[in-house]
C-alpha distance (Angstrom), angle and dihedral (degrees) to the residues before:
residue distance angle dihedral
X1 . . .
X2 3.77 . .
X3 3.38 115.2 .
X4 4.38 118.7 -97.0
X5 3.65 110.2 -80.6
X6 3.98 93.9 16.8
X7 3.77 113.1 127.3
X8 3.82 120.7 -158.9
X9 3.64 118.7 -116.8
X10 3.72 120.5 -113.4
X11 4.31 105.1 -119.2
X12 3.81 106.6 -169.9
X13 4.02 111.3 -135.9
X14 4.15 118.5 -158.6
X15 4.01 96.1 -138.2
X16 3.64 141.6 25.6
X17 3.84 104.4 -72.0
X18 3.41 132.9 -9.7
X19 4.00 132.4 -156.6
X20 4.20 114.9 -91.5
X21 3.86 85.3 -124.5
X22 3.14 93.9 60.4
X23 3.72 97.0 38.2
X24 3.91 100.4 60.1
X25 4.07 89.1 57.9
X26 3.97 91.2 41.6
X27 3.68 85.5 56.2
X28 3.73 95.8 36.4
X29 3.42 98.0 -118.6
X30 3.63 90.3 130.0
X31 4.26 138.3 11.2
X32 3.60 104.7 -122.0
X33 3.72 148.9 7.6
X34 4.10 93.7 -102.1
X35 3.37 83.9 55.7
X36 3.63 98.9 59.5
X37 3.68 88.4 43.4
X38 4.12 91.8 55.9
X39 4.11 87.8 38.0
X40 3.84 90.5 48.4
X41 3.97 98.0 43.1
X42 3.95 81.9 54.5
X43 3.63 98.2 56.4
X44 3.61 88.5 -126.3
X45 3.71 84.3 131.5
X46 3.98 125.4 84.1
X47 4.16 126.5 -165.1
X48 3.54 108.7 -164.8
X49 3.72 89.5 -16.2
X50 4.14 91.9 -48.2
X51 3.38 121.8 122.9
X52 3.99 100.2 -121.4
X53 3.70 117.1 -160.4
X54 4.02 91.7 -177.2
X55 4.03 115.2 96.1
X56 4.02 81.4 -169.0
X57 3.56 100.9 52.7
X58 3.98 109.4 130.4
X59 4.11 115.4 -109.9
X60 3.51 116.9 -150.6
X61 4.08 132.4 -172.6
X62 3.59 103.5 -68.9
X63 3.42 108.3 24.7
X64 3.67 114.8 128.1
X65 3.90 117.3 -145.3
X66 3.93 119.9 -157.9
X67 4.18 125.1 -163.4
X68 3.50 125.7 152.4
X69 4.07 94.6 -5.6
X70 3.70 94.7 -62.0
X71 3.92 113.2 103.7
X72 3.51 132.4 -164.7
X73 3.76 139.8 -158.7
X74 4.08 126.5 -136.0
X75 3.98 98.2 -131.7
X76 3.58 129.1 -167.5
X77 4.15 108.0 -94.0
């Protein structure tokens, strides 16, 4: 969970959804896409404060992603 007081940042995506893989490096949240897939199979990585084991799982505006403390919102593009 993100830590009290700790807002997610808003990261902008072009279309309607996008994949949590790709997500967490869009945002920064992590360097590459074998990351994700290590950070994911983990369950180091919350959607909408739910562990999610999927890197595929669909994002949409307004869902807020959480890895290592930081969080991160899906925002309309």
């Amino acid at each position: 969970m993100a830590h009290p007081g700790t807002e997610p940042f808003d990261v902008p995506i072009r279309d309607a959804s996008i994949r949590l893989g790709q997500f967490l490096k869009l945002a920064g949240l992590i360097d590459s896409g074998a990351d994700a897939k290590t950070v994911i199979a983990d369950g180091q990585v919350t959607v909408n404060g739910e562990v999610e084991h999927r890197r595929g799982r669909q994002l949409h505006p307004a869902d807020i992603v959480v890895f290592a403390g930081r969080g991160a919102r899906v925002a309309d593009g």
